[in-house]
TORKOL-4160 file (C-alpha; in steps of 0.2 Angstrom, whole numbers, padded with zeros to 4 digits, m for minus):
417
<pt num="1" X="0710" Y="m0088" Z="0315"/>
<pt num="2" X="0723" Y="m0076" Z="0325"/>
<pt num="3" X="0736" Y="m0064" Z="0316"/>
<pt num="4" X="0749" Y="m0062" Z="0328"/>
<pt num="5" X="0768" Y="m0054" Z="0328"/>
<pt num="6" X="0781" Y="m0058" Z="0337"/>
<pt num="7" X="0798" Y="m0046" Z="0336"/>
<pt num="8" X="0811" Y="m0035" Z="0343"/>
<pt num="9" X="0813" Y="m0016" Z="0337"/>
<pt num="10" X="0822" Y="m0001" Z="0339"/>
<pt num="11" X="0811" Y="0004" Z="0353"/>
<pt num="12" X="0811" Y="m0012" Z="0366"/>
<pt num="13" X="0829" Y="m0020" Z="0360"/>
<pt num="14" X="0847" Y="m0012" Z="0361"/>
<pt num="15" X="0856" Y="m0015" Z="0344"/>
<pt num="16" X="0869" Y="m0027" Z="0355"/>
<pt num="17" X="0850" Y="m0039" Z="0357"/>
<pt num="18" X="0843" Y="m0036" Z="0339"/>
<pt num="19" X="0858" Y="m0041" Z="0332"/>
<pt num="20" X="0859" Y="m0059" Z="0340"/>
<pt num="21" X="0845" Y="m0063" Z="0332"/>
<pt num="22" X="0844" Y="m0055" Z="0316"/>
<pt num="23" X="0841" Y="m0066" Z="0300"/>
<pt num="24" X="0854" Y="m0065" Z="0285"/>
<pt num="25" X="0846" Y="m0066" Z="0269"/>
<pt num="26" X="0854" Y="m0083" Z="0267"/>
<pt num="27" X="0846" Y="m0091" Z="0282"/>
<pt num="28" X="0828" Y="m0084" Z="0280"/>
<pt num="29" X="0822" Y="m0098" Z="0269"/>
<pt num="30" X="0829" Y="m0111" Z="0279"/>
<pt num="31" X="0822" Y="m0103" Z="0295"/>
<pt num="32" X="0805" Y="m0102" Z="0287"/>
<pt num="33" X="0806" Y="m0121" Z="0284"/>
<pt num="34" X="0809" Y="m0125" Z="0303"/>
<pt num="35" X="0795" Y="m0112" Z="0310"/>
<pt num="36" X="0783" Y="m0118" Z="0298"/>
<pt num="37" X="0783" Y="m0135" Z="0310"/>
<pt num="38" X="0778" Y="m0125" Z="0325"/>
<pt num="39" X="0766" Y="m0116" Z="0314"/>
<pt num="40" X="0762" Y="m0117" Z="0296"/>
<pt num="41" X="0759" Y="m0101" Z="0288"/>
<pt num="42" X="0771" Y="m0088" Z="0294"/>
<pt num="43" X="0784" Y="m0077" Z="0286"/>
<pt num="44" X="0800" Y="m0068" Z="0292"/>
<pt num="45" X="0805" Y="m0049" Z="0292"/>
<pt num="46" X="0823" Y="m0045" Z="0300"/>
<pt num="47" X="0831" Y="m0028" Z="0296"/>
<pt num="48" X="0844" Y="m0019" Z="0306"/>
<pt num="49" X="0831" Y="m0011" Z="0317"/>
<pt num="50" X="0818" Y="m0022" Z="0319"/>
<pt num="51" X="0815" Y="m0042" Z="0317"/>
<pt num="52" X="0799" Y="m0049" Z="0317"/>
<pt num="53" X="0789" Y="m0064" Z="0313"/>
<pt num="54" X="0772" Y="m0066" Z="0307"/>
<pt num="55" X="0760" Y="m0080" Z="0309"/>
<pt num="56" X="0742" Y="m0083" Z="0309"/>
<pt num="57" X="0735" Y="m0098" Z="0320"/>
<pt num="58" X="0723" Y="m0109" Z="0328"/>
<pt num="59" X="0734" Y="m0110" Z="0344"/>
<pt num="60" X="0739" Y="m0099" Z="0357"/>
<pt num="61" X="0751" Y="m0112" Z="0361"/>
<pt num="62" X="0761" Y="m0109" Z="0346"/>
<pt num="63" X="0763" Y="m0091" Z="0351"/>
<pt num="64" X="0776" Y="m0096" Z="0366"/>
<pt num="65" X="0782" Y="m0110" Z="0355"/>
<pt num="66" X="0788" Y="m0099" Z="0342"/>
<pt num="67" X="0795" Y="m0087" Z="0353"/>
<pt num="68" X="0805" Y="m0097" Z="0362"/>
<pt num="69" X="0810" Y="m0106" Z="0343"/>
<pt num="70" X="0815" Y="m0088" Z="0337"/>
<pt num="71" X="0829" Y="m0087" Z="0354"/>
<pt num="72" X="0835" Y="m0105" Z="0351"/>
<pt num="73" X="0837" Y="m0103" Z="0333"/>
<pt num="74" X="0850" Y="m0088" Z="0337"/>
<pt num="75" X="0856" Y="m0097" Z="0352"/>
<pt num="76" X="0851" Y="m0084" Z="0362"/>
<pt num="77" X="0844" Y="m0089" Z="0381"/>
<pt num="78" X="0826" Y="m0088" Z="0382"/>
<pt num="79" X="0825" Y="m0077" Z="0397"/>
<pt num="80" X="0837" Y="m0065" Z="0393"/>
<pt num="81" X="0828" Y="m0061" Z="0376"/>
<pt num="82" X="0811" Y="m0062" Z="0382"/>
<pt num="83" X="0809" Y="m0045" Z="0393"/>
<pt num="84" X="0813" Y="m0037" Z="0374"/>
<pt num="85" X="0800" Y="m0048" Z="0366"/>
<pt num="86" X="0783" Y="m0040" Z="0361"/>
<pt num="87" X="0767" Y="m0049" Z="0356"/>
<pt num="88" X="0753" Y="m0041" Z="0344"/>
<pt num="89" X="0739" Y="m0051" Z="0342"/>
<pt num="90" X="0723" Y="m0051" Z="0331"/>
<pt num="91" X="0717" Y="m0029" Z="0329"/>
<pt num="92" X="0732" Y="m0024" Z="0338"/>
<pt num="93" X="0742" Y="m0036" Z="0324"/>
<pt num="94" X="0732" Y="m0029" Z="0309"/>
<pt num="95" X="0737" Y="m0011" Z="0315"/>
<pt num="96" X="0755" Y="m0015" Z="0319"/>
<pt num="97" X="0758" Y="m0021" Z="0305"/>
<pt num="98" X="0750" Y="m0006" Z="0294"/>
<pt num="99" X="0762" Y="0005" Z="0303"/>
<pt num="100" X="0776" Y="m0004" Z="0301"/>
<pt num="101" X="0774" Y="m0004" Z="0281"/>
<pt num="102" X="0768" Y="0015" Z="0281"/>
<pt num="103" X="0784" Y="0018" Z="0291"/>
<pt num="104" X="0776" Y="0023" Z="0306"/>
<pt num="105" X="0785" Y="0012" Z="0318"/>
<pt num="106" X="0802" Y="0017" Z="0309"/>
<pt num="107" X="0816" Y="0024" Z="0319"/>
<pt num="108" X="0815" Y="0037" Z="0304"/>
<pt num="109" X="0798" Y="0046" Z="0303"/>
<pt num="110" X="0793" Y="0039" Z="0288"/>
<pt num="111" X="0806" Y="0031" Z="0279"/>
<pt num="112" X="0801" Y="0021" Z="0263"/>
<pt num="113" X="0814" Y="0007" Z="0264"/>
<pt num="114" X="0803" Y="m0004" Z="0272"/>
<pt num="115" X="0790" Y="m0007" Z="0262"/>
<pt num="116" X="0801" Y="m0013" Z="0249"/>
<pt num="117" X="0810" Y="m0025" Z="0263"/>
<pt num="118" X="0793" Y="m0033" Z="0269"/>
<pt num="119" X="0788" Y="m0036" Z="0252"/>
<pt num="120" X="0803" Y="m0048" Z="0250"/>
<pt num="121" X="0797" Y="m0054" Z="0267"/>
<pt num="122" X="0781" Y="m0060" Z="0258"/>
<pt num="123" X="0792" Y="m0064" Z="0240"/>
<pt num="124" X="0802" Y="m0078" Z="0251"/>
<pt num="125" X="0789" Y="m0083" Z="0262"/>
<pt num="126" X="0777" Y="m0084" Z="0247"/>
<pt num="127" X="0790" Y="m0096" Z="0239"/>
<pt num="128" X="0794" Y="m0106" Z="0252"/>
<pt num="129" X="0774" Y="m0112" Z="0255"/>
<pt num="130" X="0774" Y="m0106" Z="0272"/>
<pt num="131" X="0760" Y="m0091" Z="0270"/>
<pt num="132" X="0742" Y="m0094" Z="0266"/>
<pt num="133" X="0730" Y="m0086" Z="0259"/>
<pt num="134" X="0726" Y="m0073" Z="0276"/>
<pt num="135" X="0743" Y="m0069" Z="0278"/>
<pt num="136" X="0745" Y="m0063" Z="0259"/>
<pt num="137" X="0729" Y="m0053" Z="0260"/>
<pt num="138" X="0736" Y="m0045" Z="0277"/>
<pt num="139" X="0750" Y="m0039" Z="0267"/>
<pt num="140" X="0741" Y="m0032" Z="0250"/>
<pt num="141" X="0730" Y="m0023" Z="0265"/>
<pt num="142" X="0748" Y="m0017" Z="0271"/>
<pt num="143" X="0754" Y="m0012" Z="0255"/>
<pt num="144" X="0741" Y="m0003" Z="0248"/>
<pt num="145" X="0738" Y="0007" Z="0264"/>
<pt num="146" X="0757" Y="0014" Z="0262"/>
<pt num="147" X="0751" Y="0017" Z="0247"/>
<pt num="148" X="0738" Y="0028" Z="0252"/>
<pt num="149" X="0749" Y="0037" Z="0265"/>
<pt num="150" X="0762" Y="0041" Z="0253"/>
<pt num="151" X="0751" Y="0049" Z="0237"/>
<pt num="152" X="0738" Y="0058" Z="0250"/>
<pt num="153" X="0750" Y="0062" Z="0265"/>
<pt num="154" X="0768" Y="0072" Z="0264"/>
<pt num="155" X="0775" Y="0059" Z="0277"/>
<pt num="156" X="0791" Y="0053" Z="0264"/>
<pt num="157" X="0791" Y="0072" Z="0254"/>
<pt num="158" X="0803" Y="0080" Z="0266"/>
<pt num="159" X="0821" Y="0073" Z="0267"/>
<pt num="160" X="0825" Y="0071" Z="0289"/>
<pt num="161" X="0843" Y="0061" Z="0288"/>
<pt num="162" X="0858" Y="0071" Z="0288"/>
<pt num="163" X="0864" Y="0063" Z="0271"/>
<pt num="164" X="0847" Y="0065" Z="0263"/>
<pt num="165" X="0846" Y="0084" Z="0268"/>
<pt num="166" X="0862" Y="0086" Z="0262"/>
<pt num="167" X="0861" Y="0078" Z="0244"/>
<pt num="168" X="0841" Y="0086" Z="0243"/>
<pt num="169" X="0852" Y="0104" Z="0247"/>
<pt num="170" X="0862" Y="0101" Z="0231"/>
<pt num="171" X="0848" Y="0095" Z="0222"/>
<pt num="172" X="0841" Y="0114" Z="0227"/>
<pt num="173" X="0856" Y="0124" Z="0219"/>
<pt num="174" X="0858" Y="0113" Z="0204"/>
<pt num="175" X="0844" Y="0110" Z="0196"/>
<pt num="176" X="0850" Y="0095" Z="0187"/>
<pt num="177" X="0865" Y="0083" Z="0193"/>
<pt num="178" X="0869" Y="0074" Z="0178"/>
<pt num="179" X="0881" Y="0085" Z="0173"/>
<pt num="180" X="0890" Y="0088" Z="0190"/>
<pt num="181" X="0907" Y="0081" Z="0196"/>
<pt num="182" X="0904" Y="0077" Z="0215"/>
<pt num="183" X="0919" Y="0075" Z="0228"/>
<pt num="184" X="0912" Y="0063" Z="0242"/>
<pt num="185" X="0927" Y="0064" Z="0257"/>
<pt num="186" X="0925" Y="0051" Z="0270"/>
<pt num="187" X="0922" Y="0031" Z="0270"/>
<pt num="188" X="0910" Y="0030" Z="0284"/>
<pt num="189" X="0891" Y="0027" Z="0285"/>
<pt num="190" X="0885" Y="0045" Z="0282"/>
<pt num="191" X="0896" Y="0045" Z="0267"/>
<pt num="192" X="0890" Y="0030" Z="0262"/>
<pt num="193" X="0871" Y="0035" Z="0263"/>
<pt num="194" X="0876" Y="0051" Z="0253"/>
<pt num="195" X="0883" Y="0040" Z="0241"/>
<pt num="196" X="0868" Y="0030" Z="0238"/>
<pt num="197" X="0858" Y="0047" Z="0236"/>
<pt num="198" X="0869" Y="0056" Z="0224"/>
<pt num="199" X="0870" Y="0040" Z="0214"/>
<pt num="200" X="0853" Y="0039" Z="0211"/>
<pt num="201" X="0852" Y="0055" Z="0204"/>
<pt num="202" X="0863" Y="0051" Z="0192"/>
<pt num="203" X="0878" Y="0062" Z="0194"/>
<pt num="204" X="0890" Y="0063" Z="0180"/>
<pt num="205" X="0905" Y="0060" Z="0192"/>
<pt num="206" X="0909" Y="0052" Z="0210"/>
<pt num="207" X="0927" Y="0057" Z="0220"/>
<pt num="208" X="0928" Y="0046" Z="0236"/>
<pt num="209" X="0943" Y="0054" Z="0245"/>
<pt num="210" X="0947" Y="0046" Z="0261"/>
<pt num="211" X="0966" Y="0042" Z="0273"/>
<pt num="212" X="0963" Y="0024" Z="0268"/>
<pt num="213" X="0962" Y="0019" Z="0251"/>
<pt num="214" X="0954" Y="0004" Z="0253"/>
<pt num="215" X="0939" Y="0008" Z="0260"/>
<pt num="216" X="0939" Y="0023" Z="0246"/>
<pt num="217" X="0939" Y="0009" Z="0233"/>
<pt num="218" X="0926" Y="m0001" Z="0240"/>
<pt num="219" X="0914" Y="0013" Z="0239"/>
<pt num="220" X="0920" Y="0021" Z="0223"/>
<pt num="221" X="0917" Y="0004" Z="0215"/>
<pt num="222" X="0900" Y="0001" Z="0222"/>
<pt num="223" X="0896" Y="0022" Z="0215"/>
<pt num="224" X="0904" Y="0019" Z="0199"/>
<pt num="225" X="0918" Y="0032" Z="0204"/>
<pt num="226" X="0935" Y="0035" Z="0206"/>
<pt num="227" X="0947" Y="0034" Z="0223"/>
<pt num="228" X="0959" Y="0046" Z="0228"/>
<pt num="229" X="0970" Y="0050" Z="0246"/>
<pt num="230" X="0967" Y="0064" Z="0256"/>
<pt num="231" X="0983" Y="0073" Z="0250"/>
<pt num="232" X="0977" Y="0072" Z="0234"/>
<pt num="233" X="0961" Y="0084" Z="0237"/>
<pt num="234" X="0969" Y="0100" Z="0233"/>
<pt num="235" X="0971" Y="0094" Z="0216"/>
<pt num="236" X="0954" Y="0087" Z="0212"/>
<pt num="237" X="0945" Y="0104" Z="0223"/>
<pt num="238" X="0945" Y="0113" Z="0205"/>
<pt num="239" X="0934" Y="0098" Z="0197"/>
<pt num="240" X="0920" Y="0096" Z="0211"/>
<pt num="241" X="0904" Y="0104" Z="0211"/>
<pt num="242" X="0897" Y="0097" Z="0225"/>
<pt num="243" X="0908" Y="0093" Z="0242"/>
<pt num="244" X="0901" Y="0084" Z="0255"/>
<pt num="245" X="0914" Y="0079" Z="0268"/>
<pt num="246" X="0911" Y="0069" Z="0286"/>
<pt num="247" X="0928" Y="0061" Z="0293"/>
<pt num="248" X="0935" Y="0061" Z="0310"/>
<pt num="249" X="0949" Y="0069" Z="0305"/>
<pt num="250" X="0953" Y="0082" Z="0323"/>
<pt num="251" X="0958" Y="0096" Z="0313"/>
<pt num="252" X="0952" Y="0103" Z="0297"/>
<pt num="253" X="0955" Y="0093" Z="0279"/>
<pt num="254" X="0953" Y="0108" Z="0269"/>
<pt num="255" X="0957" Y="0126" Z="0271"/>
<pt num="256" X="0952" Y="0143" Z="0262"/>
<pt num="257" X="0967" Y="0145" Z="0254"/>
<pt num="258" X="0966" Y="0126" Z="0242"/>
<pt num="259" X="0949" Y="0132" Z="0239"/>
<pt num="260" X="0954" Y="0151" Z="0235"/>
<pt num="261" X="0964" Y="0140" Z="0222"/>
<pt num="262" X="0951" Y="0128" Z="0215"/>
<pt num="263" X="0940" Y="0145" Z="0212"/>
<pt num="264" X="0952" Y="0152" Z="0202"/>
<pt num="265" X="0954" Y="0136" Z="0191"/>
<pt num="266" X="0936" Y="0136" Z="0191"/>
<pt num="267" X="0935" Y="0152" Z="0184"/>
<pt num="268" X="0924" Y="0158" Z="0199"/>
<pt num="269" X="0910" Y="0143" Z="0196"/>
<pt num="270" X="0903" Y="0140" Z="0213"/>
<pt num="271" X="0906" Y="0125" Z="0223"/>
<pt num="272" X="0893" Y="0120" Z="0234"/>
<pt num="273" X="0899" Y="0114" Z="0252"/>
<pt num="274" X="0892" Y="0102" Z="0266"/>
<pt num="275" X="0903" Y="0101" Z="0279"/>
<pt num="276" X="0894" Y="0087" Z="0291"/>
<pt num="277" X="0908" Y="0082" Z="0304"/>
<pt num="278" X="0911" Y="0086" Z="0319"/>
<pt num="279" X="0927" Y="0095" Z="0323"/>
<pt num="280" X="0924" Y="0103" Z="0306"/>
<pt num="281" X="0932" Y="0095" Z="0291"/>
<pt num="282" X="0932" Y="0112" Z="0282"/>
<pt num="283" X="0937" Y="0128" Z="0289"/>
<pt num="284" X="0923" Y="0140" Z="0294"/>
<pt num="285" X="0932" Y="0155" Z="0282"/>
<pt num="286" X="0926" Y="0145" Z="0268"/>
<pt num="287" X="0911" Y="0152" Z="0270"/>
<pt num="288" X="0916" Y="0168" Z="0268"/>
<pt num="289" X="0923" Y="0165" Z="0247"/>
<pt num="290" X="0911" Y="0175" Z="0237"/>
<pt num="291" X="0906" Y="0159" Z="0226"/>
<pt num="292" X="0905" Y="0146" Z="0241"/>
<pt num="293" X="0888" Y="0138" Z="0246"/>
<pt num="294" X="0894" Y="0132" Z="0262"/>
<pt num="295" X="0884" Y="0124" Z="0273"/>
<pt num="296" X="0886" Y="0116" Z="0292"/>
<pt num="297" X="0879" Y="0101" Z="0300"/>
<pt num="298" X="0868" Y="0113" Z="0310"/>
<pt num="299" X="0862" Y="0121" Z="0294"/>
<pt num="300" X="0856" Y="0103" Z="0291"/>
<pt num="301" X="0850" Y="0098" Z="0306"/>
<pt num="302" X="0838" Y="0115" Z="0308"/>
<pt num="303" X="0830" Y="0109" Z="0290"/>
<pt num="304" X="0827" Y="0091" Z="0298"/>
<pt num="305" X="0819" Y="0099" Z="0312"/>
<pt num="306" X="0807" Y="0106" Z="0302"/>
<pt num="307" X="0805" Y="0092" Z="0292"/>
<pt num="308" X="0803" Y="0082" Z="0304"/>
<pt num="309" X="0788" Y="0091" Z="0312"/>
<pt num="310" X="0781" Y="0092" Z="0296"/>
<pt num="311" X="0783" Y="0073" Z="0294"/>
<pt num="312" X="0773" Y="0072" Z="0312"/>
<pt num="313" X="0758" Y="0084" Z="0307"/>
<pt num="314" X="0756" Y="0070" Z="0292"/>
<pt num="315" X="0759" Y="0054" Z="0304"/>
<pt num="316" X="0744" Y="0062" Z="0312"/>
<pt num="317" X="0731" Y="0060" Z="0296"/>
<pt num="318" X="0740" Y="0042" Z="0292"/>
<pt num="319" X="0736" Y="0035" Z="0310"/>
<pt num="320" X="0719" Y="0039" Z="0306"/>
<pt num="321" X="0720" Y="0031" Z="0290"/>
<pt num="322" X="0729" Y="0016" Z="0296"/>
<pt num="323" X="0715" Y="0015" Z="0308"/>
<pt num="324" X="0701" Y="0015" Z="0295"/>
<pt num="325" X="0711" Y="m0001" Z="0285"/>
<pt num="326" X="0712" Y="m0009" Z="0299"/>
<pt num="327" X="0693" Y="m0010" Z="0302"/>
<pt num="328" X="0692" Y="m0014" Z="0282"/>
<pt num="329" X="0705" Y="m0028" Z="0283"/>
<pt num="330" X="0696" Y="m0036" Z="0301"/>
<pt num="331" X="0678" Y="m0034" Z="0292"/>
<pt num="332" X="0688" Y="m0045" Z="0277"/>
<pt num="333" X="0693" Y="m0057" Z="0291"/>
<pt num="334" X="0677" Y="m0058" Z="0299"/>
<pt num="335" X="0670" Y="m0063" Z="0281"/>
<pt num="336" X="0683" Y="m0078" Z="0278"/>
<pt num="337" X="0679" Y="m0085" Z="0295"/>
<pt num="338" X="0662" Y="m0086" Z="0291"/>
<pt num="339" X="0662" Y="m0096" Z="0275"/>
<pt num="340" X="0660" Y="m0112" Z="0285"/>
<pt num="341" X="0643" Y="m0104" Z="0285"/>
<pt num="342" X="0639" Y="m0111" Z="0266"/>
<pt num="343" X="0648" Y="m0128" Z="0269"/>
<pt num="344" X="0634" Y="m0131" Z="0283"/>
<pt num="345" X="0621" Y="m0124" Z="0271"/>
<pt num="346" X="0625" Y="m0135" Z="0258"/>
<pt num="347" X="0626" Y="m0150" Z="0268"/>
<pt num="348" X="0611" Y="m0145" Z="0276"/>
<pt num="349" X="0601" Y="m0145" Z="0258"/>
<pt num="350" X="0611" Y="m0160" Z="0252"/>
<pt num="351" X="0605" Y="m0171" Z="0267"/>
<pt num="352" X="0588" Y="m0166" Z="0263"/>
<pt num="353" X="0587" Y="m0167" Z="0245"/>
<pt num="354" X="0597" Y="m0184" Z="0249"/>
<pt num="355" X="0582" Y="m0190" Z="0263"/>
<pt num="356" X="0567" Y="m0184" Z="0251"/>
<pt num="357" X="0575" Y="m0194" Z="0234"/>
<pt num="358" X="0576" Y="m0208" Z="0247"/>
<pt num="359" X="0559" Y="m0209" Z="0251"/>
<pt num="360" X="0552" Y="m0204" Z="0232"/>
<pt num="361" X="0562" Y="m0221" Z="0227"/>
<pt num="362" X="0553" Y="m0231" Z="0240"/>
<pt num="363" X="0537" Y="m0223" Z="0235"/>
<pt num="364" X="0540" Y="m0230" Z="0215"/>
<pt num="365" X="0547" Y="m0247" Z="0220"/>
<pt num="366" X="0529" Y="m0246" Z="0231"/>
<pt num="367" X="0519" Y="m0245" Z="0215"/>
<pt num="368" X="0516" Y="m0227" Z="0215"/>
<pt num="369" X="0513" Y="m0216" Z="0200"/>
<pt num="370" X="0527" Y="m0207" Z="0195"/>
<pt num="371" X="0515" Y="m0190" Z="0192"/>
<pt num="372" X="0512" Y="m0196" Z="0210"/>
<pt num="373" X="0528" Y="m0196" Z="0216"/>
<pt num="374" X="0535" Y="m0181" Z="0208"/>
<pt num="375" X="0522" Y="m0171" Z="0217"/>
<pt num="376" X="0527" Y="m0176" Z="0233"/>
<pt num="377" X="0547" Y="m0175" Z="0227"/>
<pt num="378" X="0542" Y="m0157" Z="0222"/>
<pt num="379" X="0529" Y="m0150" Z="0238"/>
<pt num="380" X="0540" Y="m0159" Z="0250"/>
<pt num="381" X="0556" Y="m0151" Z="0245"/>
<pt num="382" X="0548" Y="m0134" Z="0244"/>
<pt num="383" X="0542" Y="m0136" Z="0261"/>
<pt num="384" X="0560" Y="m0142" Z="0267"/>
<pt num="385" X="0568" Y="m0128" Z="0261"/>
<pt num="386" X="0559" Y="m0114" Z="0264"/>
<pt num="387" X="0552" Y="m0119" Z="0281"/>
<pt num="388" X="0569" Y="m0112" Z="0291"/>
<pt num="389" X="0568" Y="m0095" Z="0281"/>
<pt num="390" X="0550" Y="m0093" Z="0282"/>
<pt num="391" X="0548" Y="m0097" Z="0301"/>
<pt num="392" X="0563" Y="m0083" Z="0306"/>
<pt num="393" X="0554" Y="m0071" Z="0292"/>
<pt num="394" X="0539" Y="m0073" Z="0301"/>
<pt num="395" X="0546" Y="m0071" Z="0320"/>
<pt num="396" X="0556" Y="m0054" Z="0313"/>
<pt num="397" X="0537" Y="m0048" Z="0307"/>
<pt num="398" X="0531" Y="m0051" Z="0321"/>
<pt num="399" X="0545" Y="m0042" Z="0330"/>
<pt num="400" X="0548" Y="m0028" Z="0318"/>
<pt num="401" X="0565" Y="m0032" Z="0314"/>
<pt num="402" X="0568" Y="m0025" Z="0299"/>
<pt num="403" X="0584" Y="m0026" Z="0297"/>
<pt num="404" X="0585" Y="m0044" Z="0295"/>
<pt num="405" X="0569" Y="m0045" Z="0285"/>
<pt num="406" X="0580" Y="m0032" Z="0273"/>
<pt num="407" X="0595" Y="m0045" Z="0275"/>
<pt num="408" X="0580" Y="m0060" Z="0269"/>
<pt num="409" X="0575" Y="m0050" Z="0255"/>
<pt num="410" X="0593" Y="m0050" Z="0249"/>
<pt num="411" X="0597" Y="m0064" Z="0253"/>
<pt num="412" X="0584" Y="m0074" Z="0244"/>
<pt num="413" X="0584" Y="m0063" Z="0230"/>
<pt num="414" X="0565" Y="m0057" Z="0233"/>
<pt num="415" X="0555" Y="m0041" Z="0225"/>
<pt num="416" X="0558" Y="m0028" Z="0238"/>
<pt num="417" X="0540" Y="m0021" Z="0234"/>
């Protein structure tokens, strides 16, 4: 049997090639059922940096064939998606896939997302009937190496996205946020990622202010906040805690003065300030108010870079563990391939129990004694079966091998002494 993985990814496709043939949720189930008639068990992991499909099989053959399935399914020409194709088979597959599950091979150093996204890769898979039994073990080897990298390694400990530096920062001044009012102004990925974040900690209030009010609602609903118009900031600055602004507003949204006034109404209770666009969404005086905590995307993007080599120096010590699960889960492999072993055996011992019954029956229908028979029934079993083990036990004497005379000993359950 051959594990093999088939994808694109962040490193060999442009977004503009990862996109065409990107699975929706909705269509993984039925694409599973069609590739599952080039090769049995496989599943499907598609996510907005990588897409990838997993099969173990018998037949080179179905390697190319599910290739070229995976660009005709999308509609996309086989030779212009081929030259972004890679092809991981068997060690190299086993490997791959350990560091895509750690987050080794993600596009942020580490990221914990997706785990959680191949382990509904294996959940659909696993409920459609296209994965077997090697597949599922590939992926609790998968999942319990993260597991190890995250609890023994500090690959995940440090944040290195700009929205998750800048929610960790607040987390740092307030040592609690379930009892903070934070104004979020923007509507745009970075805002939405900060959203997610701050949510999770659960905050005790979410502003979304943003020029269209749509788009404010849309996230305020998702956050369980509220929705507000830019012009509206300078009335809501004296209830936020926390502001963390990224628009594309040219000049700045707020200035010293509407926050000079929020302080006041505050009673001098400090705001803390992330100002991550570029132009500057709040003016750089800011900085200067006595109970400002303002910080830049530069301020954030020195932290990442630290983190970020810190998130290296662990990547190190979880490549070598990868490695070490990768040699557990091939010995594993190795093991399954060889249970054909004991069918032979036990064919082997039926067919001679089977011959000497045979001629024991022709033996009483003779007119033999049945203390007769059953001592020929008895020796010539004995000799049968232990004439393969004692001839190879013999030659390894003779040879000195003792490690397959230990491996006998075992084996056959003998007294070591």
């Amino acid at each position: 049997m051959s594990i093999v993985v088939i994808g694109v990814n962040h490193k060999t496709a442009p977004v503009a090639i990862r996109e065409q043939v990107a699975f929706s949720p909705e269509k993984v189930t039925d694409a599973l059922t069609e590739a599952k008639q080039i090769s049995p068990e496989g599943m499907i992991l598609s996510t907005c940096n990588r897409t990838e499909i997993y099969i173990n099989t018998n037949d080179p053959s179905e390697i190319e064939k599910i290739s070229e399935w995976l660009a005709a399914y999308h509609q996309v020409s086989y030779q212009a998606l081929s030259p972004y194709l890679y092809t991981h088979q068997d060690a190299t597959a086993v490997q791959h896939t350990f560091r895509v599950a750690c987050g080794l091979d993600s596009l942020v150093l580490g990221e914990p997302q997706i785990l959680g996204q191949l382990k509904v890769a294996l959940k659909i898979a696993s409920e459609n009937k296209s994965t077997g039994r090697t597949l599922k073990r590939l992926m609790q080897f998968a999942f319990s190496t993260a597991k190890k990298v995250r609890t023994q390694t500090s690959i995940g400990s440090n944040p290195v996205s700009v929205a998750f530096a800048a929610v960790n920062l607040a987390k740092q001044i307030f040592s609690s946020l379930k009892e903070q009012t934070v104004l979020l102004i923007g509507a745009g990925e970075t805002i939405e990622l900060v959203g997610r974040h701050i949510h999770s900690t659960g905050v005790k209030r979410i502003i979304i202010a943003n020029r269209s009010l749509d788009k404010a609602a849309k996230l305020a609903k998702e956050f369980e906040g509220e929705c507000i118009g830019l012009a509206q900031i300078g009335h809501y600055l004296s209830d936020a805690d926390i502001v963390i602004s990224s628009t594309a507003a040219p000049v700045p949204i707020i200035g010293k003065g509407t926050v000079e006034s929020a302080l006041k109404i505050r009673k001098h209770r400090p705001i803390f300030m992330v100002d991550i666009a570029v132009p500057r969404d709040i003016e750089e005086a800011v900085g200067e108010l006595d109970d400002v905590y303002l910080y830049t995307v530069d301020d954030l993007h020195s932290v990442i870079e630290e983190n970020l080599k810190s998130r290296q120096q662990a990547a190190e010590k979880a490549e070598t563990m990868v490695l070490e699960e990768v040699k557990n889960f091939s010995e594993w492999l190795q093991a399954q391939d060889q249970v054909n072993l004991i069918q032979t055996y036990r064919s082997q011992t039926n067919a001679i129990k089977q011959e000497t019954l045979n001629k024991a029956n022709k033996m009483l229908s003779k007119g033999k004694s049945a203390e007769e028979t059953l001592q020929f029934l008895a020796h010539t079993l004995t000799n049968k079966l232990a004439h393969q083990p004692t001839s190879v036990m013999n030659k390894a004497a003779r040879r000195g091998d003792i490690r397959l005379l230990q491996a006998a000993t075992k084996l056959l359950g003998l007294n070591k002494s």
